[in-house]
C-alpha positions as CSV (number, residue, x, y, z in Angstrom):
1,X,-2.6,-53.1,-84.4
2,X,-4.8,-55.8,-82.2
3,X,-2.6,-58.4,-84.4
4,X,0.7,-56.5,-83.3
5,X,0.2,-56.3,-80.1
6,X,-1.4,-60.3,-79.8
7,X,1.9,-61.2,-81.5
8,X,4.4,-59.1,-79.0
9,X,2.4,-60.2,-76.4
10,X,3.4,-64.1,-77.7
11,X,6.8,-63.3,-78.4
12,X,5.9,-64.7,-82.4
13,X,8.5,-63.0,-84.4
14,X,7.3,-64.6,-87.7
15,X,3.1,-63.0,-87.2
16,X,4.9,-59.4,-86.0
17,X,7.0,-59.4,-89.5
18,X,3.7,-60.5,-91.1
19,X,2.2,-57.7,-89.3
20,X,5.0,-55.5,-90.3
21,X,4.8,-56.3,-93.6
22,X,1.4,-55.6,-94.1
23,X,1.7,-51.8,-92.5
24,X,5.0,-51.7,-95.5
25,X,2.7,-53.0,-98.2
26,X,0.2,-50.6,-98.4
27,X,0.2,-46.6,-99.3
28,X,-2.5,-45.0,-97.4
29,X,-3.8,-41.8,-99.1
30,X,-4.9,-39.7,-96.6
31,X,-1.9,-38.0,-95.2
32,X,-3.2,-38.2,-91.7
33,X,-3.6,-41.8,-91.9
34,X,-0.1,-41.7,-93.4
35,X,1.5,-40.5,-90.2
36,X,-0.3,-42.6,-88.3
37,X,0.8,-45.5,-89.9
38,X,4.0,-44.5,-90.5
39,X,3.8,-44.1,-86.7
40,X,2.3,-47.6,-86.3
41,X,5.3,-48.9,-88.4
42,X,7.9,-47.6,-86.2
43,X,5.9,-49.1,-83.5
44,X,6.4,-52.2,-84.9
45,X,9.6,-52.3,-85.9
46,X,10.2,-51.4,-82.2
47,X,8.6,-54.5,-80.8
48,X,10.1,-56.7,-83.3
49,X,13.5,-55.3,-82.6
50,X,12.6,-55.8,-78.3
51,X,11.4,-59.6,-79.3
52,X,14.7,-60.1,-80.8
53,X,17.1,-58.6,-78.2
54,X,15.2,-60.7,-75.9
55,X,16.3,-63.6,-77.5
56,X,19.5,-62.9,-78.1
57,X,19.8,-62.0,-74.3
58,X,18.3,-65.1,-73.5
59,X,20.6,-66.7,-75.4
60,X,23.6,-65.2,-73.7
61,X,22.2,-65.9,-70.8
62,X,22.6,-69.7,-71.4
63,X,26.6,-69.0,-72.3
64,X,29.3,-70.2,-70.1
65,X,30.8,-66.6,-70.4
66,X,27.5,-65.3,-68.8
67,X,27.9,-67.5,-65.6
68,X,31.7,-67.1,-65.3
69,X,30.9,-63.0,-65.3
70,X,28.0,-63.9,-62.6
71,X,30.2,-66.1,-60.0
72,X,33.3,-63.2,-60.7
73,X,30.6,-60.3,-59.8
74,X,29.4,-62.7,-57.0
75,X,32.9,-62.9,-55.7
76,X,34.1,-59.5,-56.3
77,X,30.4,-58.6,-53.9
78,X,32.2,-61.2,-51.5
79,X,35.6,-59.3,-51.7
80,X,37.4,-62.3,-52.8
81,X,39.6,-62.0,-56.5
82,X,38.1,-65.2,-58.2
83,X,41.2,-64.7,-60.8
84,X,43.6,-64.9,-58.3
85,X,41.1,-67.8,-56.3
86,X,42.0,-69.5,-59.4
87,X,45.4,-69.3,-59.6
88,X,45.6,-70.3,-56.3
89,X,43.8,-73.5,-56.6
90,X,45.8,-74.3,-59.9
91,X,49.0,-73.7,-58.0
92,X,47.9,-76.4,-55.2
93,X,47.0,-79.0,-58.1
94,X,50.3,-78.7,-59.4
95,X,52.1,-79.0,-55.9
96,X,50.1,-81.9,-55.1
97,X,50.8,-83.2,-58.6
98,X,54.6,-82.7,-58.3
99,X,54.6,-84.2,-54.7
100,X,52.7,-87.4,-55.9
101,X,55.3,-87.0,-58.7
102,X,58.2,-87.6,-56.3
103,X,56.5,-90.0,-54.0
């Protein structure tokens, strides 16, 4: 369990599954110790699964999505519409666009 917890602790996927592994491997014969590593299992699979949503959040996180959802919940806090902030500066490019158009 010490090598479980070291590896959650260092966010190493790979020595948790190792860990993992090792609890799947072996058949222990006392039924006590059978719940308890069936328990310890469960444990583990736990962590691993945390470790991974972590990283996958993290990498959302770095998406361009991700930051366009910030600055719209930034600007919604601001009580301004960023969609229709948007639109509004689109709608000036294009009239300045069409005026240099017909300069």
């Amino acid at each position: 369990m010490a090598r479980a917890n070291a590896a959650y602790a260092a966010g190493d996927r790979a020595a948790l599954q190792a860990v993992l592994d090792a609890f799947a491997a072996g058949a222990p014969p006392d039924p006590a110790v059978a719940d308890t590593d069936r328990l310890l299992r469960l444990i583990a699979q736990v962590r691993l699964r945390l470790v991974v949503i972590e990283s996958e959040l993290a990498a959302l996180h770095a998406t361009g999505a991700w930051r366009l959802l910030q600055e719209a919940e930034a600007a919604e806090a601001r009580g301004i519409d960023l969609l229709d902030a948007v639109a509004a500066a689109v709608a000036a490019d294009i009239a300045t666009a069409e005026a240099a158009l017909r300069a």
